[in-house]
N, C-alpha and C positions, 0 to 999 in steps of 0.2 A: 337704799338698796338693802332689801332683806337676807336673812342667810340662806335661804335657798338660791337668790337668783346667785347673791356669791359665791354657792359651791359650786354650779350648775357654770357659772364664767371660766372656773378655776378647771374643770373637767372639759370645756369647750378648747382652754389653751393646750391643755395637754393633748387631747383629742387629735387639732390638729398638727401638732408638730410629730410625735409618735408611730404618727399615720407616714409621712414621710420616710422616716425610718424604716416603717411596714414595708411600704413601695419597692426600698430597694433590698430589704431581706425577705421576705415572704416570696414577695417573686422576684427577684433575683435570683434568690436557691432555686428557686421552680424553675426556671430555664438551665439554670447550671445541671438538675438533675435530670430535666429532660433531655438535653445532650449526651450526660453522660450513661445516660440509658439507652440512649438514641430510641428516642422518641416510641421507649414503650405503652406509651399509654393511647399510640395511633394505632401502632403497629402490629398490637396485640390486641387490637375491640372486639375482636369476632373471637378471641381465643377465651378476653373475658365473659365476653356474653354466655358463651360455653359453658363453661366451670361457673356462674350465678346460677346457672337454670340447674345444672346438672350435680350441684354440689349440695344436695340433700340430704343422701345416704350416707356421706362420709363420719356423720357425726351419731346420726342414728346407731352405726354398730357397738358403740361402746356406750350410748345413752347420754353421749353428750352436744354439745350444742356443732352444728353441721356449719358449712358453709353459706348453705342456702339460708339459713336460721341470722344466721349473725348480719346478714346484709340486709335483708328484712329489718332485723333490731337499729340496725346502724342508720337505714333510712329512717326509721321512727322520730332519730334524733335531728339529722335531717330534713324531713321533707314538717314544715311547721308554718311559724309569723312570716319568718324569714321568704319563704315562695310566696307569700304574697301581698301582706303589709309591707316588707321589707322591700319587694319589688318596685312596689308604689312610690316607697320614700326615695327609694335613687332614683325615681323618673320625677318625684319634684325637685329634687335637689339636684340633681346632675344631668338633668333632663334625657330623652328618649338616648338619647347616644350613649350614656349610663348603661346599657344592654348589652352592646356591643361590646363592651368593655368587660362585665360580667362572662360575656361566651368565650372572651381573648382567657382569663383570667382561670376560668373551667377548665379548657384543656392543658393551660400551662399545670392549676393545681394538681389535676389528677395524676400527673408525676409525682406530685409529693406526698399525695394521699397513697400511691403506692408503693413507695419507698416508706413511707413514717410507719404503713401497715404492715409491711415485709418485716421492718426492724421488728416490729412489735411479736410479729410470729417468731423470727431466729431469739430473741431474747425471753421467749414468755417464761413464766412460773407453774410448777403445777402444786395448786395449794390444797392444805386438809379437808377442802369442803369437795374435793374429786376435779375439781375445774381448773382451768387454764385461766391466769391472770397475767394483763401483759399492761403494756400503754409508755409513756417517754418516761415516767421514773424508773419502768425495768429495765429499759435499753440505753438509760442514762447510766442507772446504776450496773448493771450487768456490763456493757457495752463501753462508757467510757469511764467505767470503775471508779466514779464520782458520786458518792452517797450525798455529799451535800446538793446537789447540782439538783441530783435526784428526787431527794425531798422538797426542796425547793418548787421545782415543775408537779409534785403532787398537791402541795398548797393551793399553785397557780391555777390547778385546774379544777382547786376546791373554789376557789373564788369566782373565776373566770365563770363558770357554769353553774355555781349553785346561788351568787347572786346576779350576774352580766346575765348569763342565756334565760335564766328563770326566771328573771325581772322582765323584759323583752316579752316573753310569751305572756304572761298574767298581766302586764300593762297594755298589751294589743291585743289581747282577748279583750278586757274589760273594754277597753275603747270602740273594739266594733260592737260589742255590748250596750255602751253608752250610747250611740249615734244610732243602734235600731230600735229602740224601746226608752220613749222616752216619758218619764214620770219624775215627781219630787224624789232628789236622794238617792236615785237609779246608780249612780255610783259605787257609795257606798251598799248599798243590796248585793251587788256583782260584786264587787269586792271580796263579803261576805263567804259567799256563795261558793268562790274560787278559791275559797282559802283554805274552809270548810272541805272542800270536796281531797284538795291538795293535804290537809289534814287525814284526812281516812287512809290516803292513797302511802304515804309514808308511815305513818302510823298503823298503818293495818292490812298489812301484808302485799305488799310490793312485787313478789313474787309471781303471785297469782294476777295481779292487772298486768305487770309487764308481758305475762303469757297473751293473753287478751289483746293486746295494746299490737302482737308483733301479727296478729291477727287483722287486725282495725286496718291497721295503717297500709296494708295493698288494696283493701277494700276504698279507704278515705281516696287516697289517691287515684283513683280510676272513677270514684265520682266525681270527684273535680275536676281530672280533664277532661269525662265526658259534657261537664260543665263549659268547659272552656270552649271545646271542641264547638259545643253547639252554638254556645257566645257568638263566638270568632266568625262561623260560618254564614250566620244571620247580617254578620258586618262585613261580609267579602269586600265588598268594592271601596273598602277600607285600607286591603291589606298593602296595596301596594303604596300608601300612604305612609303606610307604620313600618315596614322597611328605609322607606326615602327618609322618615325621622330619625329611624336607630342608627345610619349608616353616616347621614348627613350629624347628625349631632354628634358621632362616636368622636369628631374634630371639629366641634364649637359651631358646626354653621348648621344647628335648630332652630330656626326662626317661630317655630308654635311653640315649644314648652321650655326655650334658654338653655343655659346650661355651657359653660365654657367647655374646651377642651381639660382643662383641670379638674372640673367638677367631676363631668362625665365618668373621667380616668379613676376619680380616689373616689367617686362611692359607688362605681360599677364595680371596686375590689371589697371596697368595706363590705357592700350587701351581699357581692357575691360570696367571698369569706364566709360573710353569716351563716348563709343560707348553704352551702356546701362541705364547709367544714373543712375544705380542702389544707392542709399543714398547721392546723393549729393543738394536733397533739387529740382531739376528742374521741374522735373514729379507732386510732387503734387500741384505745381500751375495749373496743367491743369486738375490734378483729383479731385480737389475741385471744379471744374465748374459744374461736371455732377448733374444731377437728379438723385437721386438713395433711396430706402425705408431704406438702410442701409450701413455707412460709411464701412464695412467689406467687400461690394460689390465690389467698387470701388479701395477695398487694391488689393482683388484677380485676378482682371480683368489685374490692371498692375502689380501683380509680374508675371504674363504671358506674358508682353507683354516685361518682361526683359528676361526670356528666352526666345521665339521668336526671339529675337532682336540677341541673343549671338550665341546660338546653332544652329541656320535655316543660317540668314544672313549672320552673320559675318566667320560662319562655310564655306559655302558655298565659300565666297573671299579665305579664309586659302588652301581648296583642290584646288581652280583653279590653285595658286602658287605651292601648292607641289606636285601636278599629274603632272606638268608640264616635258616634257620626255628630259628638259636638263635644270635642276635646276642648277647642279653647275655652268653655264654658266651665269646664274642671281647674283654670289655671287658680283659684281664689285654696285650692284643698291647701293642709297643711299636715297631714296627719296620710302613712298610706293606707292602711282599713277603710277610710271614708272612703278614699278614692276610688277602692277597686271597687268597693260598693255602689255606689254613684254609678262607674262604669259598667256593671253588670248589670243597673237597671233597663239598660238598654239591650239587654237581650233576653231569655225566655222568663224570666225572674220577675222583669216589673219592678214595681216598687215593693216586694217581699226579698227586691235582693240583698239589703242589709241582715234582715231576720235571716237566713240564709249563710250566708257570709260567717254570721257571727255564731252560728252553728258548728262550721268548718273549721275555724278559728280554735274558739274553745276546745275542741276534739282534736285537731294538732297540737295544742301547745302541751294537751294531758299527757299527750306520747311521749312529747319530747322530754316534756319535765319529770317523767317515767324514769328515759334514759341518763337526761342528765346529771338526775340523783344518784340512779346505779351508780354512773362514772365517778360522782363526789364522795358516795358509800366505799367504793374501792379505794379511793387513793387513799381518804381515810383511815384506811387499816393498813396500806401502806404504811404509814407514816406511826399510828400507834393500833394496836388490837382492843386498846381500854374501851369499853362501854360507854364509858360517861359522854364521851367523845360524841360516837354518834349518836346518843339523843342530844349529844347540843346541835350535831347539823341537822337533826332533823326539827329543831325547834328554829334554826332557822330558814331551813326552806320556808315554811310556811308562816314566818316571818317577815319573809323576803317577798313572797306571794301577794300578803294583804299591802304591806306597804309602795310593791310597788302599781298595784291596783290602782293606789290612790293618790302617785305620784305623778308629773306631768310625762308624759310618752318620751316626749323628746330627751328630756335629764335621763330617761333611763338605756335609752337608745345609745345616747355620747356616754353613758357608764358603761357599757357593756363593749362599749369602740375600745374605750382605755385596752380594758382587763384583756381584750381580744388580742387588741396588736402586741402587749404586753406575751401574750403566751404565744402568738405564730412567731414571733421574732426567735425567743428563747427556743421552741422546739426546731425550728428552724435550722438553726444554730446546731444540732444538735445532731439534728438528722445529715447535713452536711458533713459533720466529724466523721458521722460511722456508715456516711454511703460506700464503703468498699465493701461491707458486707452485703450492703443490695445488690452491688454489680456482683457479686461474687455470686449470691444467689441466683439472679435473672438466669447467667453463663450455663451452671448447674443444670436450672433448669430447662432450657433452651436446648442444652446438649443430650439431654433425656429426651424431650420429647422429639428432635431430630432422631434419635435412634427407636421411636417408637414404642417410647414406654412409657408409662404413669409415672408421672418424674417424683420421685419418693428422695427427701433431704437426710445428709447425714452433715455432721459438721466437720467431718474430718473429710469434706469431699471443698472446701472453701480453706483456700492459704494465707490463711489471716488467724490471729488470737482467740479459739474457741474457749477461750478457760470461763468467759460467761456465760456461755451457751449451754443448758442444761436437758435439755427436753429434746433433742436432737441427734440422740448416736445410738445408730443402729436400729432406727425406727421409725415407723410410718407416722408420725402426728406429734 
């Protein structure tokens, strides 16, 4: 036994016991908070949808970043590998009913996604550089006035995303890389390539792509699903096939792709997690940037933009694979890039749907590791202002990049499980402590726009400890 397969066993044990844990604190809190919301994240779609479309100008008057802006950015981080190599791996490993469990798991999250967001708005910072800084070390630190706790959760998020999520995207980029262009050493070339590119991007002005990137990414997403769209449709007499799989295997009885009811369960949460982001602390580093009259604005905006992310996109990958009119021909895949690949050749793509694929691929995972780095640049400075600091994370993003290029998919897939459950348990946790602020806010607001008004937060309108609350009295944003 060599030392990779033995770090790779030692990450697999951890992997899966952690994930148990996950199970019952990730969503556990998610059900806890969606009762105690009473079921804001149903109840209020049409309120969200609202204030996403409409929350443009809010940020525009003072020049700074808008609601509309930050939900864009926040998808960027979002919508990536995760919709659709990630998709692929919980339909090999937990087979079709892995889906259903993903959609259970989506609307339980987006309670948490709107709570962890809300904290992140009642607790933000407004720092030297004019902007709003927020995420679980402010609402730790502010909120349950535990500086160690705080830095702590900013470490985690240095790790969890600057090596877990960044590895994930540059190791399933390269691999849909690998599998559509094949020559001597193709590996390493892409490797190269991604690293190089990931290089310029951190090193050379971050600023200016992320503008770019928050651009891309409604664009990216609206050619995939018209992708998908047209996939799916070419496979109609499929569809009712690929329901009978997601519904029958959501409880172990998939007879084409396996997949017990256990399987199903923990990796329709792992992918889904991945890929939505829903309570693991990421999203409201980027929802405490916006401009908004009230942090409950900013909850509801992204627990929409976690369904979106689940039920549109990641939906959308799921039917390509199971409308596909010779599934069991796929049962041999081990890797999900291939798979969706493979199954897109069966629709308007041909056999260019790899080259294609690995187009899409690459071009999400740039966005996200845009965003991710933002998110690790901030906690960063959280934690110290020193210089040295960030050119050493930025020596290892692109560290992280090439190595994990040319690492196997799967070792990097179960590393980034670790670091994941590792940081939704802890913000978790956290978010739990100081949901009476949520509820205190929701009320607030709730009872504003019952009387008709642009619900606009003060902190001395919530009967709770405002003494960390800073950015909040007597004012609109």
């Amino acid at each position: 036994m060599n030392v990779l397969t033995a770090f790779h066993d030692g990450i697999l044990f951890a992997d899966e016991y952690i994930w148990y844990l996950g199970l019952v604190l990730i969503i556990g809190i998610g059900f806890i908070l969606t009762f105690k919301l009473r079921g804001v994240q149903l109840r209020s779609f049409s309120e969200s949808a609202r204030l996403a479309v409409s929350g443009a100008e809010e940020g525009r008057k003072k020049k700074t970043v808008s609601s509309f802006e930050a939900f864009w950015v926040s998808m960027g981080a979002r919508i990536g590998v995760g919709n659709i190599a990630g998709v692929g791996l919980a339909i090999i490993m937990g087979g079709a009913g892995a889906i259903f469990w993903m959609w259970v798991f989506a609307l339980v999250g987006a309670a948490s996604s709107f709570a962890e967001c809300t904290l992140g708005q009642i607790f933000k910072e407004k720092k030297s550089d004019g902007h709003y800084h927020g995420g679980p070390a402010y609402y730790i630190k502010n909120g349950l006035k535990n500086r160690k706790f705080a830095v702590f959760i900013a470490l985690l998020i240095i790790v969890t995303y600057g090596i877990g999520f960044i590895g994930v995207q540059s190791a399933n980029a390269t691999d849909s890389f690998v599998n559509a262009f094949d020559f001597e050493n193709n590996d390493i070339v892409f490797a190269l390539i991604l690293t190089l590119i990931a290089g310029i991007i951190v090193f050379g002005g971050i600023k200016r792509v992320a503008k770019a990137s928050a651009k891309i990414v409604p664009v990216m997403a609206m050619a995939w699903m018209a992708l998908v769209i047209i996939t799916i449709l070419l496979n109609w007499r499929m569809i009712d096939d690929a329901l009978s799989m997601i519904f029958k295997g959501a409880f172990g009885y998939d007879s084409v792709l396996g997949g017990a009811l256990g399987a199903a369960l923990m990796w329709g949460l792992k992918r889904g997690v991945f890929s939505n982001e829903a309570g693991i602390g990421s999203v409201p580093n980027i929802a405490s940037s916006a401009e908004v009259s009230h942090p409950v604005k900013q909850g509801l905006i992204q627990s929409l933009g976690v369904v979106f992310d689940t039920m549109v996109i990641c939906s959308g990958s799921a039917f390509i694979i199971l409308t596909y009119v010779d599934l069991p021909s796929l049962g041999h895949m081990a890797d999900g890039a291939p798979l969706v690949a493979a199954a897109l050749s069966g629709g308007p793509l041909g056999s260019a749907a790899p080259a294609v694929l690995s187009m899409f691929l690459v071009l999400f995972a740039f966005t996200s590791i845009i965003s991710y780095y933002s998110m690790c640049e901030s906690n960063l400075k959280f934690v110290s202002e020193k210089g040295k600091y960030s050119i050493g994370l930025k020596i290892m993003i692109v560290c992280v990049v090439l190595l994990s290029c040319l690492a196997p998919v799967q070792l990097i897939w179960d590393l980034c499980d670790v670091f994941m459950a590792v940081m939704g348990i802890s913000n978790m946790i956290a978010v739990l402590l100081l949901s009476g602020y949520v509820v205190a806010a929701l009320k607030d607001y709730k009872r504003q726009r019952i009387a008709g008004l642009d619900p606009v937060f003060d902190r001395k309108n919530i009967d709770l400890d405002a003494s960390g609350i800073s950015q909040w009295e007597g004012r609109s944003g």
